[in-house]
VEXDREN-2710 file (C-alpha; in Angstrom, 1 decimal):
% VEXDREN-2710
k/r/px/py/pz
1/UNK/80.9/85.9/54.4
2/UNK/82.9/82.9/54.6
3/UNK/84.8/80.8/56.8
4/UNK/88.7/79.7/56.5
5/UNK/91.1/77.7/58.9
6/UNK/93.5/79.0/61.1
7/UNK/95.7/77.7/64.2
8/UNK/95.3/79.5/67.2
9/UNK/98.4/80.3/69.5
10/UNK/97.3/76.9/71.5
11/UNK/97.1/75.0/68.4
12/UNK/93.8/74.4/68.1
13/UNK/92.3/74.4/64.9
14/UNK/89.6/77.7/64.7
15/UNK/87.3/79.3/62.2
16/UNK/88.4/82.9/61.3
17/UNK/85.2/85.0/59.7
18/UNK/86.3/86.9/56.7
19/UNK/84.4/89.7/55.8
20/UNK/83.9/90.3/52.2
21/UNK/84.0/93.7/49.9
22/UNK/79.9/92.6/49.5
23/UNK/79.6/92.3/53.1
24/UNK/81.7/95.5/54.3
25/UNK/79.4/97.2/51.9
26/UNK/76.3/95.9/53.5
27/UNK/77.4/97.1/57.0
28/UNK/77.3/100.9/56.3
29/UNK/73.9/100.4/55.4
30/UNK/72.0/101.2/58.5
31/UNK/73.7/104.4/58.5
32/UNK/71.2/105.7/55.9
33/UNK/68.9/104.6/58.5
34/UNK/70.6/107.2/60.7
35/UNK/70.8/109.7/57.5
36/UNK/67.4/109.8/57.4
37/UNK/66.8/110.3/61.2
38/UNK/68.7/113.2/60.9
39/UNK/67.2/114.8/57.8
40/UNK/63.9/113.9/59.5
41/UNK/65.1/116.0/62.6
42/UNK/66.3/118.4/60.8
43/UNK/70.1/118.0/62.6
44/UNK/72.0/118.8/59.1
45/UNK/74.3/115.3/59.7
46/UNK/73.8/113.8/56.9
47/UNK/76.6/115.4/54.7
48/UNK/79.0/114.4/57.9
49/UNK/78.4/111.0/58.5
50/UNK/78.5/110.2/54.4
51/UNK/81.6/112.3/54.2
52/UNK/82.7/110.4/57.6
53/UNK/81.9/106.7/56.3
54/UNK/83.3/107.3/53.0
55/UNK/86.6/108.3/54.1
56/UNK/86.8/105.6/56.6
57/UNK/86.6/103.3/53.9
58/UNK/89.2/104.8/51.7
59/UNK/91.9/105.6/54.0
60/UNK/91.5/102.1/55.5
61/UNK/91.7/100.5/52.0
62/UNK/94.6/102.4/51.2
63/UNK/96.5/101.4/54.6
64/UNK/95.9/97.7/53.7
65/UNK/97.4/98.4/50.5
66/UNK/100.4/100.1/51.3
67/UNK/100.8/97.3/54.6
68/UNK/100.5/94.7/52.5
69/UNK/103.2/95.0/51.0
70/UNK/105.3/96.0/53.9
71/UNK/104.3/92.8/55.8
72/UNK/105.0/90.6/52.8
73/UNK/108.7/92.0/52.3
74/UNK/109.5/92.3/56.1
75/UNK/112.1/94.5/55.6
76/UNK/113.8/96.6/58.2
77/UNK/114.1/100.0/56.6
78/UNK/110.8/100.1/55.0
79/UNK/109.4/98.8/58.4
80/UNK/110.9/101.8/60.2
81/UNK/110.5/104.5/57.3
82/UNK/107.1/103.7/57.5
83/UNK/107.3/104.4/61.4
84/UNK/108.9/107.5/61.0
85/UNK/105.9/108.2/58.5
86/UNK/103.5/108.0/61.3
87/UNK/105.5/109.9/63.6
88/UNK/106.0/112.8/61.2
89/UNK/102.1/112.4/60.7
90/UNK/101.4/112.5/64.7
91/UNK/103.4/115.6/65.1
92/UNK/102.0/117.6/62.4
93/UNK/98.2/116.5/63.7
94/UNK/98.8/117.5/67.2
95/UNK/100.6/120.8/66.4
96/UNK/97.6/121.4/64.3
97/UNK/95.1/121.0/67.4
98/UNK/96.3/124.1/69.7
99/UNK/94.9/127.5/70.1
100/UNK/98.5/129.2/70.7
101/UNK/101.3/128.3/68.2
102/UNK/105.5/129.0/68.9
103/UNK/108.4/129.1/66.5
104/UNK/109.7/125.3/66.4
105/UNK/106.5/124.2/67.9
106/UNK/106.3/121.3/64.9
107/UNK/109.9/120.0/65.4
108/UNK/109.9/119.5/68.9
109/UNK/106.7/117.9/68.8
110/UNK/107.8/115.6/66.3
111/UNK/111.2/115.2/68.8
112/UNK/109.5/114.8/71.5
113/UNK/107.6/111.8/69.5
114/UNK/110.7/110.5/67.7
115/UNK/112.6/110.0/71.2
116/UNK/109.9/108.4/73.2
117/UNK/108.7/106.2/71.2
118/UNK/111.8/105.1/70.0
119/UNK/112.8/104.6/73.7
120/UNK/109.6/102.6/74.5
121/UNK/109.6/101.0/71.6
122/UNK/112.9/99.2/72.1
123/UNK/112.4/98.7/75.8
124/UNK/109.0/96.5/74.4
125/UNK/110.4/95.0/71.4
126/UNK/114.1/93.7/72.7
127/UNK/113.2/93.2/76.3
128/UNK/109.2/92.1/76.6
129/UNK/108.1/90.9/73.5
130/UNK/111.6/90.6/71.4
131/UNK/109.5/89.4/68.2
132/UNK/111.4/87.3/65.6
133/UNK/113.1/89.3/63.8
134/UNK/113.2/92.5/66.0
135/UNK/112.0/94.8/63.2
136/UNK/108.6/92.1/62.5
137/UNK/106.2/94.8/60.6
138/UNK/103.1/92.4/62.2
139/UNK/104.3/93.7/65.9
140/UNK/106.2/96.9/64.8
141/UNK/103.8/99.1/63.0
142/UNK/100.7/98.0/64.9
143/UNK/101.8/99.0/68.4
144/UNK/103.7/102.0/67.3
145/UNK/100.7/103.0/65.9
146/UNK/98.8/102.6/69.1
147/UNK/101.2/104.3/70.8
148/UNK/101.3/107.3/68.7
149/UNK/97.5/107.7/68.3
150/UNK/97.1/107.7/72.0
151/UNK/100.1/110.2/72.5
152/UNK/98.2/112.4/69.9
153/UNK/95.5/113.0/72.0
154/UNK/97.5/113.5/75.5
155/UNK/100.1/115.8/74.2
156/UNK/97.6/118.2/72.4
157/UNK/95.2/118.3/75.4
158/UNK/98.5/119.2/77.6
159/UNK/100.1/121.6/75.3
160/UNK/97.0/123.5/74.5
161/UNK/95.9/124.1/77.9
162/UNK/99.9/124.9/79.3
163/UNK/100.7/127.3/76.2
164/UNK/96.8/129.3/77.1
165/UNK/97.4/129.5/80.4
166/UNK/100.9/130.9/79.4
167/UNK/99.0/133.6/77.7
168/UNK/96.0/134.4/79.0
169/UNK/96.7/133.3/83.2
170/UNK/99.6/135.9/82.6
171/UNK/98.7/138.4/85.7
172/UNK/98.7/134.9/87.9
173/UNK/102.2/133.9/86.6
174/UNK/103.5/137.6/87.3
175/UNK/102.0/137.8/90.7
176/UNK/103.7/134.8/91.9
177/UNK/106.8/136.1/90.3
178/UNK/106.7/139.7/91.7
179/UNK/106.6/137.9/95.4
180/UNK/110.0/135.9/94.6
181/UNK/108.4/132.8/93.0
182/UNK/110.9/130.7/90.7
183/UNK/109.1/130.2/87.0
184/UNK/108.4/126.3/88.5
185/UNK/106.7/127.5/91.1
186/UNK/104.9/130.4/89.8
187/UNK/103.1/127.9/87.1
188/UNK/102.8/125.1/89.3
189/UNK/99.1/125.1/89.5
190/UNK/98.6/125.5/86.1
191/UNK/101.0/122.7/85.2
192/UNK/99.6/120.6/87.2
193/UNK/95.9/121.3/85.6
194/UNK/97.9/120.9/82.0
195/UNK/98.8/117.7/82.7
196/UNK/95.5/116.7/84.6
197/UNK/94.0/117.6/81.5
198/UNK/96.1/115.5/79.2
199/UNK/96.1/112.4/81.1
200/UNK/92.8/112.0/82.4
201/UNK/91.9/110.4/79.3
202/UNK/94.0/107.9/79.2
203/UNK/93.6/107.1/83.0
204/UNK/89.9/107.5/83.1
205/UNK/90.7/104.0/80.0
206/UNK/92.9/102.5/82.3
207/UNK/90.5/102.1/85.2
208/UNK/87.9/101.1/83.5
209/UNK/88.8/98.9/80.9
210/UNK/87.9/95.4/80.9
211/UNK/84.8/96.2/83.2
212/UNK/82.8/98.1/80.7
213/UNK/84.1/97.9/77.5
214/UNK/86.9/95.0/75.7
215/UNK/89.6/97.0/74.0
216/UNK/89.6/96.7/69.7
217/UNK/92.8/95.1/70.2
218/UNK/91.9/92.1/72.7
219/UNK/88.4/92.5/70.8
220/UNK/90.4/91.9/67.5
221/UNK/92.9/89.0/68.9
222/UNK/90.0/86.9/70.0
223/UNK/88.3/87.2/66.7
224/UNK/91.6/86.3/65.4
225/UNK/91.4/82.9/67.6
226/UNK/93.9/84.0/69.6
227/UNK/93.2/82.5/73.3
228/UNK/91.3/84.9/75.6
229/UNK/94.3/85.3/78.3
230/UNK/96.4/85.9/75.9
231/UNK/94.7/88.6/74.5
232/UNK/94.4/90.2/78.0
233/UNK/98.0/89.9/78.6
234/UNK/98.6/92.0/75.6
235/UNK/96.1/94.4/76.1
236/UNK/97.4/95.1/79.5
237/UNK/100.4/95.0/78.1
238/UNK/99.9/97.9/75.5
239/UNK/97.9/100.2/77.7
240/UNK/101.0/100.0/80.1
241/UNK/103.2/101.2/76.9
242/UNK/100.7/103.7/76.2
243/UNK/100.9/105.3/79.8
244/UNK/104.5/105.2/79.5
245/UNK/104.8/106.7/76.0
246/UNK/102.4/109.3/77.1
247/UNK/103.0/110.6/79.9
248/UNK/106.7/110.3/78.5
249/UNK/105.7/112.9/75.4
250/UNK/103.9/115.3/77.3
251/UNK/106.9/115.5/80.1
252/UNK/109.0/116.3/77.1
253/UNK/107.2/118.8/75.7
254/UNK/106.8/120.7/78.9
255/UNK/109.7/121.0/79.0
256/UNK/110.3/122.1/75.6
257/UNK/107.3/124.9/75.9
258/UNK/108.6/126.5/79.6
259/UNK/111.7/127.0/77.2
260/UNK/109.8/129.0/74.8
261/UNK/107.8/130.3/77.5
262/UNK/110.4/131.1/80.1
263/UNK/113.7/133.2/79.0
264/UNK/117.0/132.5/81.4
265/UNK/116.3/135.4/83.7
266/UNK/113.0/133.5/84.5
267/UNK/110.7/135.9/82.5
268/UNK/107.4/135.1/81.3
269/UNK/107.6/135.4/77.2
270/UNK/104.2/135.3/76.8
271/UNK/104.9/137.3/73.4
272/UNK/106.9/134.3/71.8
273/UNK/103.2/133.0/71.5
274/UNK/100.8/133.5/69.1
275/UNK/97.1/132.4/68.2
276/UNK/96.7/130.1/65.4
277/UNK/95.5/131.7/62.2
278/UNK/94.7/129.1/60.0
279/UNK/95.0/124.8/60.2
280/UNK/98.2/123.7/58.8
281/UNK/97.7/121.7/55.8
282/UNK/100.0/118.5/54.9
283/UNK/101.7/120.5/51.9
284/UNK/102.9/123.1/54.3
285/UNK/104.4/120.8/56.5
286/UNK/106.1/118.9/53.9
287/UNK/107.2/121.9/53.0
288/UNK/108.6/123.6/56.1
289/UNK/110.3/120.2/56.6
290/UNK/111.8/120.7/53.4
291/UNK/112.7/124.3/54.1
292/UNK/114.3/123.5/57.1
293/UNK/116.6/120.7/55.5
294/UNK/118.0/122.5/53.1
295/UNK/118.6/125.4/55.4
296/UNK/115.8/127.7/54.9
297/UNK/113.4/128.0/57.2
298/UNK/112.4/130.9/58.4
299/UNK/113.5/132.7/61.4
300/UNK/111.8/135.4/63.8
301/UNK/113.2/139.0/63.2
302/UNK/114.8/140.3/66.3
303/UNK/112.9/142.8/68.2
304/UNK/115.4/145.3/67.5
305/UNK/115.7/144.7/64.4
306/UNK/114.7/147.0/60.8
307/UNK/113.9/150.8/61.6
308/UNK/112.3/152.1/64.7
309/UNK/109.5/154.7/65.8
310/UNK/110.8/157.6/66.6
311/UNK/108.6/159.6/69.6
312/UNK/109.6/163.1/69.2
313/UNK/107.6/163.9/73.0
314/UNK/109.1/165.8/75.2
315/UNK/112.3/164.6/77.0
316/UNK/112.5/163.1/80.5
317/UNK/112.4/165.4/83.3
318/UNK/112.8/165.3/87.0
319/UNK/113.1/167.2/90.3
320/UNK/115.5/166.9/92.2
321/UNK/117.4/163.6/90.6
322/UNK/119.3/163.1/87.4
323/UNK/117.2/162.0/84.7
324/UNK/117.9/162.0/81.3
325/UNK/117.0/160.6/77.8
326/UNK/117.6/160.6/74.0
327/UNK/113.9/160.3/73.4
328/UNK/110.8/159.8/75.5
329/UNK/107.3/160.6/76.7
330/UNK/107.8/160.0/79.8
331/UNK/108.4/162.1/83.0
332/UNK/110.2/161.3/86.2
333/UNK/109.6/163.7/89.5
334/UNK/111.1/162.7/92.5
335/UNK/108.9/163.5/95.4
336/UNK/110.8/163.2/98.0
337/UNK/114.0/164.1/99.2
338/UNK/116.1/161.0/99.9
339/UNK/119.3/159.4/100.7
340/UNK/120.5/158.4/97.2
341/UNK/124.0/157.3/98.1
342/UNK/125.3/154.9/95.3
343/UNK/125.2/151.8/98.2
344/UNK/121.6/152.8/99.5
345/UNK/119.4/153.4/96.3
346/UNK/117.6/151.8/93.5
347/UNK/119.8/152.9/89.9
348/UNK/118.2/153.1/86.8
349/UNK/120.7/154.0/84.2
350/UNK/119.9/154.4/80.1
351/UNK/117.7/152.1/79.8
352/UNK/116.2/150.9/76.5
353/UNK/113.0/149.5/75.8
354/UNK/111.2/149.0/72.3
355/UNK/108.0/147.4/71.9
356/UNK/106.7/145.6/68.9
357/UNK/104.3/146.4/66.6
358/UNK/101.5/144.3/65.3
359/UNK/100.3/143.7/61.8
360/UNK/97.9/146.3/61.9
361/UNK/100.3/149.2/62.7
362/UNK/103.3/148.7/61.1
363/UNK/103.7/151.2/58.3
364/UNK/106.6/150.5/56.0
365/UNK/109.7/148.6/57.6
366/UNK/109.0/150.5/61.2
367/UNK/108.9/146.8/62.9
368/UNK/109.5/148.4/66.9
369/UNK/108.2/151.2/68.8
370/UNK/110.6/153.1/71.2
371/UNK/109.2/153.3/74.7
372/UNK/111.9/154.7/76.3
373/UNK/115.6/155.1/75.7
374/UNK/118.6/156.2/77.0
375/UNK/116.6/156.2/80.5
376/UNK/118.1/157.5/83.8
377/UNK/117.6/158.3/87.2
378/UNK/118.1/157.5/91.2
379/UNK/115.4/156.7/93.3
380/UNK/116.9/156.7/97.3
381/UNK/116.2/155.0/101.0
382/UNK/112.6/156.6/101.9
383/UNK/112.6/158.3/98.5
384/UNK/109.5/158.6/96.5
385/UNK/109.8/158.7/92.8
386/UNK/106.5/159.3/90.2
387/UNK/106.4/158.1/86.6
388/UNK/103.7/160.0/84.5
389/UNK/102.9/159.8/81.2
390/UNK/100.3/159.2/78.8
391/UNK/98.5/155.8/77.8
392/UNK/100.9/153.7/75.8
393/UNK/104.0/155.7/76.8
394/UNK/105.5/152.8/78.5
395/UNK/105.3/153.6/82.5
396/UNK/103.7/150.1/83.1
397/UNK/106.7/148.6/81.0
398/UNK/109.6/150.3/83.1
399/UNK/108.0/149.3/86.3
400/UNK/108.0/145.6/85.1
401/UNK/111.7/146.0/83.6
402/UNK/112.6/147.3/87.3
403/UNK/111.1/144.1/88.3
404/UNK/112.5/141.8/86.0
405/UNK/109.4/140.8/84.7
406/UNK/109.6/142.4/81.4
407/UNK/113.1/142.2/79.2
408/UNK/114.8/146.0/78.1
409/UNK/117.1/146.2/75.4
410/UNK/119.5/148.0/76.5
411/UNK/120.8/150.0/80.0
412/UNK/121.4/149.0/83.9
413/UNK/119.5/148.6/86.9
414/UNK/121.3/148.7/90.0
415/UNK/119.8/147.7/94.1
416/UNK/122.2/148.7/96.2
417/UNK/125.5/148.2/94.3
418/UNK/123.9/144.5/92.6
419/UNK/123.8/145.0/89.6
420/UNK/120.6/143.1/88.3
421/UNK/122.5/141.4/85.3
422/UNK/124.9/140.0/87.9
423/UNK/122.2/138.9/90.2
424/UNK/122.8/135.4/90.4
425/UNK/119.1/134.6/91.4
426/UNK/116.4/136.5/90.0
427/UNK/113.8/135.0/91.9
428/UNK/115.8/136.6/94.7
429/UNK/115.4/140.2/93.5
430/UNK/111.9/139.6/93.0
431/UNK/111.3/139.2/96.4
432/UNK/113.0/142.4/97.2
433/UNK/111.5/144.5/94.5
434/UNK/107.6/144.3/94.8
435/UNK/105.1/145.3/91.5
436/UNK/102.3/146.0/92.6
437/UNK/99.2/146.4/89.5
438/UNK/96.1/147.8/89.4
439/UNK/94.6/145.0/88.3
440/UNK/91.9/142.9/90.4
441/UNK/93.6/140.2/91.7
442/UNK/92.3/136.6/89.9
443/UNK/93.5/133.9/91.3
444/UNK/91.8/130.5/93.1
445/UNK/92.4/130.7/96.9
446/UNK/92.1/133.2/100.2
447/UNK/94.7/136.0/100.7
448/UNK/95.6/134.4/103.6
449/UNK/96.4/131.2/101.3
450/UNK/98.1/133.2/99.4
451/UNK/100.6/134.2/102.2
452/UNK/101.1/130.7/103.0
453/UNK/102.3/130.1/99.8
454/UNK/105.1/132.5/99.2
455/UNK/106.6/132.1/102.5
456/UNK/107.6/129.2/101.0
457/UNK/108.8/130.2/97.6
458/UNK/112.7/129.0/97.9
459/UNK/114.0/132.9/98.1
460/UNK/112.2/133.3/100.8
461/UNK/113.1/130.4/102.6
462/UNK/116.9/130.7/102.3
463/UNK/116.1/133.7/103.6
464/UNK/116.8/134.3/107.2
465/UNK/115.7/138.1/107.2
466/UNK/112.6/137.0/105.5
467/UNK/108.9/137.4/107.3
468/UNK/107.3/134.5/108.5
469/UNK/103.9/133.4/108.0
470/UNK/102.6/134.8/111.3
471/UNK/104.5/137.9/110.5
472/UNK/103.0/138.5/107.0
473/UNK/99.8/138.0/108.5
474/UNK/99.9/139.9/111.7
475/UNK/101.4/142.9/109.7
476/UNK/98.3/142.5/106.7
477/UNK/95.8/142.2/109.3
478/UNK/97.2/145.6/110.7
479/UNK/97.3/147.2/107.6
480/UNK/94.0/146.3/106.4
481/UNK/92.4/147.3/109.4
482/UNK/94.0/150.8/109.1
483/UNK/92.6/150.4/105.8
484/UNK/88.9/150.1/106.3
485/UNK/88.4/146.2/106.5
486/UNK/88.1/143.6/108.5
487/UNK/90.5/140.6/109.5
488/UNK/88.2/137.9/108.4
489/UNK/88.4/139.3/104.3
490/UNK/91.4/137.2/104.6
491/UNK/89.7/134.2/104.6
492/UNK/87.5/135.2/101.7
493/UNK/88.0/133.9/98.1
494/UNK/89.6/136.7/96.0
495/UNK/86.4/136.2/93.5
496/UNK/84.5/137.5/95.9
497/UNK/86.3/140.5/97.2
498/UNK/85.0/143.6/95.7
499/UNK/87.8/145.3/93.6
500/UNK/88.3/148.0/96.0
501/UNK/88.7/145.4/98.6
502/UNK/91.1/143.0/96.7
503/UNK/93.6/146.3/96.0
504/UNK/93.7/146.8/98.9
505/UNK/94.5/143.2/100.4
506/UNK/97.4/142.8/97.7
507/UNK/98.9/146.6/98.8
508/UNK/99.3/145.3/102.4
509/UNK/100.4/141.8/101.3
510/UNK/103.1/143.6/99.6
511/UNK/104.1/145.9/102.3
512/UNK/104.0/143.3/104.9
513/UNK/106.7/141.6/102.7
514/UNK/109.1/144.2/103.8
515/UNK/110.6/144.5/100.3
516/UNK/113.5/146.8/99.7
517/UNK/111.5/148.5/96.9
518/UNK/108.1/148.8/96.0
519/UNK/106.6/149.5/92.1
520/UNK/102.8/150.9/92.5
521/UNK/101.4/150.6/88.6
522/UNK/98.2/152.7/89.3
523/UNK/97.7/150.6/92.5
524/UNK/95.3/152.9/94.3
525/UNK/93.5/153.7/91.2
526/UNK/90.1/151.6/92.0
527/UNK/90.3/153.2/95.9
528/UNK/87.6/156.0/97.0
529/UNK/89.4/158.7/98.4
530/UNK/89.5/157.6/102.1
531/UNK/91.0/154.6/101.5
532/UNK/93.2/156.3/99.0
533/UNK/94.7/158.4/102.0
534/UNK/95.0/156.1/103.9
535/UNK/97.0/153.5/101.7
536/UNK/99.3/156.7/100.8
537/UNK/99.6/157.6/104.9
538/UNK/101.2/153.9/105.6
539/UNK/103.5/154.3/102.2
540/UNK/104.9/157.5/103.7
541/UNK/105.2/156.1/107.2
542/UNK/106.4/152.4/106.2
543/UNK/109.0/154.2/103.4
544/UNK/110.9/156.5/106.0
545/UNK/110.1/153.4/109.0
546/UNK/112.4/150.6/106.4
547/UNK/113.4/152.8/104.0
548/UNK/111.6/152.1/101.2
549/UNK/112.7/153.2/97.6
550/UNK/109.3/153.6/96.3
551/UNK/108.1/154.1/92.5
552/UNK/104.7/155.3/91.4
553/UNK/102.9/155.5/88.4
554/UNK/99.8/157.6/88.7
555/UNK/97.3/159.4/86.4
556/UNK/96.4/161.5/89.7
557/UNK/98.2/164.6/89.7
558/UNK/96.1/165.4/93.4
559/UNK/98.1/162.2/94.7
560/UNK/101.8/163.7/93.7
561/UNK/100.8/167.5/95.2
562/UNK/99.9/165.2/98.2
563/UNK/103.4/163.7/98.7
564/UNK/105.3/166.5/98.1
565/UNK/103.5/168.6/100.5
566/UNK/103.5/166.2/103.1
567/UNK/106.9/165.0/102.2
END
């Protein structure tokens, strides 16, 4: 160790401690102490923290030497390439920590990054600070390097939790959806938990610095002799350009991912995602920077794209409605006779549908599979229709096209004359067209929470025809009585309805929405018979009562004898 002179900010004449090579040396060595703790405890650390200590030491040593001379020259374009180093370095790091990757996901990270920073940088260097000059590496580089480390760790936490709950809270996001929720609303929990996520950090440091722990930077300004206020009014200082960077970057990239996430008609494109196979190593992003420079980099295949799977099943058939194909598995009986005037019934008219195929089944350049194509037929007022099929034939998928929560490649779906294409608010034909799954419904909250909260989705508030809250209720209360359970299951958690119980809460929630048409994907499949008959009973009487255009998909061909007997 030894001592040399410096002038604090105040001018008064202070010792600054210089640490020698010797010295630094020296300190790392009560880590073997630790070393041999752990080989002692048998904890397998030792390899880590040598590995750890080592690297420390190197990458430190070689950012001294490349700031060194950075400082020395004070010039503005190494000053900002250097920047823009660190920027390229904090996007690739924090694309690198998420289980769910998208196409672009590296370059709008690193916009994200580029534009806030640069925004907040400026607002701190030419309005708070305004060092002399402007670009003044010994200001510059430090607290842009602050900023971006902290921003690492926000935006990652954010984007990992918002892109899995994209993926795997996907029958959430489509429940709210199939009620007539906008994408903003139907992921509005989850956002919020994204974000809580990300920022809690940083707030959790905010509220607590100073009390329990001095920050490295004050810590290193007083060591530096700089006068203890001082130091404070920086460190308050940079924590308040951290917030503002961070919460900045993870705004942004919100943003950028409920663009992947979300296509214009307000579909969930939980597809565009996929989980990350390996860690991204520096090479391949200096390379797919490169690529994408010179032009090259690569590009998704359309879905539609390459040769198709044929299905050489038997064609479409139906009963008394059109229905017709160029190749299918699937088959469409109408159950009912109905009104199926051109103004008064639900249109389905050669639609299209592939599906991709993974890695593991593609054979050759066969990329899509053909669900359906060249799909038609008319369901009417009161009119019952039945899809059937076998597994993987794509009933589930033209039930979710109906409802616009799954694309099609190709055809028409018409509600009374609107064509869906033309809709100007698909929110709004959610909330006339009601999917109903068989799956157990998931979600935090009480049914009768749940009611409460899409009475106020914005398509049903500009709606005056729309139920009420003491409607929905009063008319689920009914139906769930008729039903076999009582009133108070309403005010149970969902987690802890049976999933019996739980069907049959959704199934009246959706037919005391009143919709115009409702899509039951194997919706009475986890019923015992009586409730079974009983569900079907209040479908027959509610359908002919509103005149309901109803569409089934069933395995049970007891259930379809049942309708068109009692038709």
């Amino acid at each position: 160790m030894e001592d040399t002179l410096s002038l604090s900010a105040d001018g008064e004449s202070v010792h600054l401690v210089r640490v020698s090579t010797p010295s630094l040396i020296l300190s790392m060595a009560p880590l073997l102490l630790i070393i041999g703790a752990s080989w002692r405890m048998q904890l397998g650390l030792g390899s880590a923290i040598i590995t750890a200590a080592f690297r420390t030491l190197v990458q430190l040593s070689i950012l001294g030497a490349i700031l060194h001379p950075i400082f020395i020259a004070s010039n503005m374009y190494l000053v900002l390439g250097y920047c823009f180093l660190m920027t390229i370095l904090a996007a690739h790091v924090s694309s690198g920590r998420t289980k769910y990757v998208f196409k672009g996901q590296f370059f709008g990270i690193l916009g994200c990054f580029l534009t806030v920073i640069s925004l907040v940088g400026l607002f701190a260097f030419r309005i708070i600070i305004r060092p002399a000059p402007l670009y003044n590496p010994q200001y510059v580089i430090p607290i842009i390097g602050m900023l971006l480390g902290n921003c690492i760790n926000g935006i990652s936490l954010t984007m990992d939790h918002l892109t899995v709950s994209l993926v795997e809270q996907q029958r959430e996001i489509d429940l709210y959806l199939s009620f007539g929720a906008s994408y903003s609303e139907a992921i509005s929990r989850l956002l919020r938990e994204a974000v809580r996520v990300g920022t809690t950090p940083l707030l959790n440091s905010m509220s607590v610095i100073g009390i329990i722990a001095i920050p490295g930077m004050m810590t290193g300004q007083i060591l530096a002799g700089s006068p203890v206020m001082e130091a404070a009014h920086y460190q308050a200082l940079i924590m308040y350009l951290i917030a503002t960077a961070t919460f900045g970057v993870i705004f942004m990239e919100i943003l950028f991912i409920l663009h992947i996430g979300f296509d214009a008609s307000h579909m969930l494109r939980s597809d565009r995602f996929t989980k990350a196979s390996r860690k991204t190593s520096l090479l391949d992003m200096v390379q797919t920077v490169f690529r994408y420079m010179l032009g090259n980099g690569s590009r998704n295949a359309p879905i539609n794209s390459g040769e198709v799977m044929p299905l050489r099943d038997k064609n479409i058939t139906a009963t008394h409605y059109e229905a017709r194909s160029q190749g299918g598995n699937l088959e469409v009986h109408s159950l009912t006779e109905n009104d199926a005037t051109p103004k008064n019934c639900l249109t389905v008219e050669g639609l299209t549908r592939f599906f991709p195929l993974n890695e593991k089944t593609k054979t050759m350049n066969v990329k899509v599979k053909v669900l359906f194509q060249g799909l038609s037929f008319k369901v009417g007022a009161c009119g019952i229709t039945l899809i059937r099929g076998p597994s993987g034939s794509g009933k589930s998928q033209l039930l979710r096209s109906i409802a616009a929560l799954s694309p099609v490649e190709g055809g028409k779906i018409e509600l009374e004359g609107i064509d869906w294409n033309n809709s100007m608010s698909k929110s709004g034909w959610r909330k006339e067209v009601r999917y109903v799954t068989q799956y157990k419904v998931d979600i935090p909250g009480t049914p009768h929470e749940f009611i409460k909260k899409i009475v106020f989705f914005r398509s049903w508030v500009i709606d005056p025809f729309a139920p009420s809250e003491e409607e929905m209720t009063n008319a689920t209360n009914d139906l769930v009585n008729k039903w076999g359970l009582k009133s108070d299951c309403l005010r149970q958690e969902w987690s802890m309805l049976s999933g019996g119980e739980a069907q049959r809460v959704i199934l009246a929630i959706a037919f005391a929405s009143n919709p115009r048409v409702i899509l039951c994907d194997e919706s009475t499949a986890a019923l015992d018979m009586k409730s079974k008959l009983a569900v079907e009973q209040s479908l027959k009487e509610l359908s002919k009562k509103y005149g309901w255009k109803v569409v089934m998909v069933s395995h049970d061909s007891e259930q379809a004898e049942r309708f068109t007997n009692n038709a």
